[in-house]
C-alpha positions as MATLAB code, in Angstrom:
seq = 'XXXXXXXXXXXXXXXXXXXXXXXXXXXXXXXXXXXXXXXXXXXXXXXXXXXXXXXXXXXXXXXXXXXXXXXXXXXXXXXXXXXXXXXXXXXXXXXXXXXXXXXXXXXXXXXXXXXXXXXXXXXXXXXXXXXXXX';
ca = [
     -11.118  -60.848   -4.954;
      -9.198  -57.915   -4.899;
     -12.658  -55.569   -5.091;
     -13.928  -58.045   -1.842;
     -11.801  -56.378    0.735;
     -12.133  -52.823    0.101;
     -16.061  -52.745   -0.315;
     -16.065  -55.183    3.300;
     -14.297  -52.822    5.114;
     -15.957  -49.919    4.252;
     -19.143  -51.506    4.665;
     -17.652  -52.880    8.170;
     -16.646  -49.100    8.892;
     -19.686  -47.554    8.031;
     -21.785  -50.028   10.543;
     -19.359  -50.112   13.125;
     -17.948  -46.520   14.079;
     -18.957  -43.448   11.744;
     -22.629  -43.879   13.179;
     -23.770  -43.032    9.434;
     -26.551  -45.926    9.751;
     -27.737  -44.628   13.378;
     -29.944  -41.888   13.001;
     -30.838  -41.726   16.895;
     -27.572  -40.515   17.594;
     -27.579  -37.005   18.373;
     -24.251  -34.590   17.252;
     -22.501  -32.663   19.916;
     -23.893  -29.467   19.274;
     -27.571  -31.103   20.062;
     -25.644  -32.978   23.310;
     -24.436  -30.062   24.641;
     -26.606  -27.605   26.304;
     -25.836  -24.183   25.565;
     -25.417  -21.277   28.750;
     -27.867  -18.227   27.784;
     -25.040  -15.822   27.515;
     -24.357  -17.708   23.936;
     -27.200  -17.451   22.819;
     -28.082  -15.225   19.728;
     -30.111  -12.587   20.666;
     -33.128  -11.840   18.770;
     -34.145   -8.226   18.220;
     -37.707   -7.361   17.357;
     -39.249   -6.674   14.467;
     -39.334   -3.282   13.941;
     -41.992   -1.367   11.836;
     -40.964    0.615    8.925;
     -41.313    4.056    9.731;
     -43.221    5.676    7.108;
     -41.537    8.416    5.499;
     -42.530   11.606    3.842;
     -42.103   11.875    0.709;
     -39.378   13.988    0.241;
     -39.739   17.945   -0.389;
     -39.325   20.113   -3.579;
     -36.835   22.782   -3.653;
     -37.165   24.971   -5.656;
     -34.014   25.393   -7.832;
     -32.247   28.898   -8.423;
     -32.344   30.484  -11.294;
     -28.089   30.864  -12.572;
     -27.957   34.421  -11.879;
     -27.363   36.990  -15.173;
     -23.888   37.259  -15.867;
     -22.983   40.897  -13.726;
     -21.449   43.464  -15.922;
     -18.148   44.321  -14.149;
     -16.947   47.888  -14.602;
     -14.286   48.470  -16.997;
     -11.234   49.993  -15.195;
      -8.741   52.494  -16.687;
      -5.220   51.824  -17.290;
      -3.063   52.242  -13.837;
      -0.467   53.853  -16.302;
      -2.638   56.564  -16.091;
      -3.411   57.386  -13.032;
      -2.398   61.279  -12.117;
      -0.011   62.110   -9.077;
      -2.072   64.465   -6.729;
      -5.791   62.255   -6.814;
      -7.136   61.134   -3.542;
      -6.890   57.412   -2.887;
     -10.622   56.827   -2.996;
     -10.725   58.453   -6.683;
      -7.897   56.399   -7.627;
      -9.784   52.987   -6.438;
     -13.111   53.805   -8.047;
     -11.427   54.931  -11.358;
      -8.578   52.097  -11.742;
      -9.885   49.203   -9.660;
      -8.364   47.480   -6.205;
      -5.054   47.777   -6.105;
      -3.220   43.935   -6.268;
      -0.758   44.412   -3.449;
      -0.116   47.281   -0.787;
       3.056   47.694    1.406;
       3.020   50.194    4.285;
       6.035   52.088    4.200;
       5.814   54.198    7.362;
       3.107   56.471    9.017;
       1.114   57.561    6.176;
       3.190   56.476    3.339;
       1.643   53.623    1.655;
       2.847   51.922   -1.873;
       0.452   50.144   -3.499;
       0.934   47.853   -6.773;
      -1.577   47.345   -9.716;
      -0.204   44.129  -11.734;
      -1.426   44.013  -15.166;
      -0.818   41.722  -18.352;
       2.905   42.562  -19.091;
       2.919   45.837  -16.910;
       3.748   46.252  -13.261;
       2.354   49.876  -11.952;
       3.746   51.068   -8.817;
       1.853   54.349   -6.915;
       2.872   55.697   -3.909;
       0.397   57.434   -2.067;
       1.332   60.006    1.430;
      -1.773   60.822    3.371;
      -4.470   59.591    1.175;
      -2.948   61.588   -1.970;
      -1.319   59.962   -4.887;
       2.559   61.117   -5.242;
       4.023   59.315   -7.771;
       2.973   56.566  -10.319;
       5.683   54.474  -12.247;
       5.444   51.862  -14.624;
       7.302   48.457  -15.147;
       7.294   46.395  -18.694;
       7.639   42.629  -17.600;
       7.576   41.294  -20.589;
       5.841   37.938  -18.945;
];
């Protein structure tokens, strides 16, 4: 008895109300008309485009290792050489600092060494050398 009155009323609720046993019955979203603004808009089909397959490159060669000249110590460079000498013999100097009109000192930084040459009017004048010790 106490199995009756559960399995009536859902029977009673399922043929009354939920509209499970009308299938005619349409759902809102059928009901309801829908404005064309809402509607999903469909875009065409579009054709794939056919590509080209894609080019070769040709791949550089690594380039031979370039054989950098060897430098001579800035500790040596003599006072009285023109500027141009001293950069082709010793190398770029690391730092310059304009001192005035025509006076320039320029700085050659080395493992453990700081070299300091002042050059006046394209002519080196002096040349010292520092021992860091880094």
């Amino acid at each position: 008895m106490k199995l009756i009155i559960p399995i009536l009323a859902a029977l009673l609720l399922l043929a009354t109300g939920c509209g499970a046993l009308d299938p005619s019955k349409k759902t809102a979203a059928e009901e309801e008309p829908r404005h064309p603004s809402n509607q999903m808009n469909v875009l065409p089909k579009e054709e794939p485009k056919h590509r080209e397959p894609p080019k070769l490159v040709a791949v550089k060669q690594p380039a031979k290792a370039q054989h950098l000249p060897a430098f001579e110590d800035p500790r040596k460079i003599p006072a009285g050489i023109e500027y141009s000498e001293m950069v082709r013999r010793f190398g770029l100097p690391t730092m310059r600092i304009n001192d005035g009109p025509g006076r320039t000192t320029y700085s050659y930084s080395k493992l453990k060494t700081q070299v300091q040459v002042e050059v006046i009017d394209g002519k080196v004048v002096s040349v010292g050398a520092i021992d860091t010790g880094l």
